[in-house]
N, C-alpha and C positions, 0 to 999 in steps of 0.2 A: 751677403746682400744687406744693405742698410737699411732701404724701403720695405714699409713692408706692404705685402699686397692687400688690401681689402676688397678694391670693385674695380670693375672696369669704366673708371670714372669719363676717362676720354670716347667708350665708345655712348656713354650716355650723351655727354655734350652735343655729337655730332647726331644723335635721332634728336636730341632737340631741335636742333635747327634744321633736319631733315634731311643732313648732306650723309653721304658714303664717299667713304674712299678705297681707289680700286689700290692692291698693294704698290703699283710705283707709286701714286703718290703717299703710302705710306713711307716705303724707303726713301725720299725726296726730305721728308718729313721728319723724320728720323734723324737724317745723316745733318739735315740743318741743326736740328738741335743737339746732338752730337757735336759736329764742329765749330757751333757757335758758343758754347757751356761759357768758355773761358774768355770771350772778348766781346760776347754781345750780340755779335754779329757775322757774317761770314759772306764773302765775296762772291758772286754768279761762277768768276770760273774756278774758285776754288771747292765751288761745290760739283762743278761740272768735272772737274778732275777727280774729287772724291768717288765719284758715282762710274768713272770710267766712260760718260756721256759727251756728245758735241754742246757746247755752250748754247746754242738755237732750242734743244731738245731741253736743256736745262731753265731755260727762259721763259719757254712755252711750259712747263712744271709749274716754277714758279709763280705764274702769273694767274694759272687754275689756283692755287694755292695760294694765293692772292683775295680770287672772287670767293674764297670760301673763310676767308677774313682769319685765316690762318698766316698769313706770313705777309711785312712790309716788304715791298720792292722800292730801294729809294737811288736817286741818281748814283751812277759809278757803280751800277754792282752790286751796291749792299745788300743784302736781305737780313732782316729783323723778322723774328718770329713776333704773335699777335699774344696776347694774356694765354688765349684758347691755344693759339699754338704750341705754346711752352708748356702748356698741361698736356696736351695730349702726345707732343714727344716725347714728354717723360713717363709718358704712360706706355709709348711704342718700343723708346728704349730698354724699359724695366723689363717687360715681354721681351723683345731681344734675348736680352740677359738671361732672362730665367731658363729659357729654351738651349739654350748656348749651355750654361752650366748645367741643366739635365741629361743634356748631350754628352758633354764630358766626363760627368757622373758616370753613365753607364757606358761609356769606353768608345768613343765615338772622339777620333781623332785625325781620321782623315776625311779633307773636305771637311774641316765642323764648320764653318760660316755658311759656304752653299746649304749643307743640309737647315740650321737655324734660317734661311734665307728662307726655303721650300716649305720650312714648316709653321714657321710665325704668319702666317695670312689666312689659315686653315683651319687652327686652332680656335676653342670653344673656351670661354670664361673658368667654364669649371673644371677642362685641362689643364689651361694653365692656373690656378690656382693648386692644382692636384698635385703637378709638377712644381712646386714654388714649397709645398709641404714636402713632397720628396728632398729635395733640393735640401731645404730648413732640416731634413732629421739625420743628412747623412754629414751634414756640417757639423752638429749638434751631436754625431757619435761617429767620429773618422774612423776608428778601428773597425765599422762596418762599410766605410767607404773603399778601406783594403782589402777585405772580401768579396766583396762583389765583383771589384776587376779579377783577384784573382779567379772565380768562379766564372765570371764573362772567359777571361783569357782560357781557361781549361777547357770553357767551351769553342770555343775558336780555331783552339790549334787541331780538333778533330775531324 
């Protein structure tokens, strides 16, 4: 992982201004900046297909995510993320991430997106920060990273 974690700069943003977001519109959140990284921008139904949602259900997202000055909705489709929005997706994706490869650290392979799905919304700053060290020292010494599967795995097969 490139970033490195310090704070949970996006969830301060958003007690600035007062708002919460429930997890769909994080994942909404997320997946726009995710698919938008590379061109800017990203299309209504190309998000509504990312997401496995009807375009109406995607619209009606966006537009919440709109009044919360997180994301432009501009004719045809487009949605542009807001300054705040591109900070705090890259704050939802880094979390993503770090939950994802903790997961797969300790041998969690099947369903790994559902479970990162179930557990990024629930999580505590200082989990994930906790997890993000984890992550960082098993990078930082692989010949312990092949221990522990194998140790997970011995534990498994009984």
């Amino acid at each position: 992982m490139d970033n490195e974690f310090h704070t949970v700069r996006g969830y301060q943003l958003l007690r600035q201004k007062n708002m919460t977001l429930t997890p769909a519109m994080e994942d909404y959140l997320e997946m726009v900046f995710r698919s938008s990284e590379e061109q800017g921008y990203l299309r209504l139904n190309e998000l509504a297909e990312s997401l496995n949602v009807r375009a109406s259900s995607a619209s009606k997202m966006v537009q919440k995510l709109g009044e919360y000055g997180l994301i432009k909705y501009k004719k045809y489709g487009i949605i542009e993320l807001t300054g705040t929005g591109k900070e705090l997706g890259a704050y939802l994706l880094t979390r993503h991430n770090i939950i994802e490869k903790f997961l797969s650290t300790i041998g969690i392979e099947e369903n790994l997106l559902k479970e990162t799905e179930l557990i990024e919304h629930n999580i505590s700053a200082n989990t994930q920060k906790h997890m993000e060290i984890f992550n960082r020292f098993f990078e930082s010494y692989p010949e312990f990273s092949k221990q522990l599967r194998a140790f997970v795995n011995a534990r498994l097969d009984k």
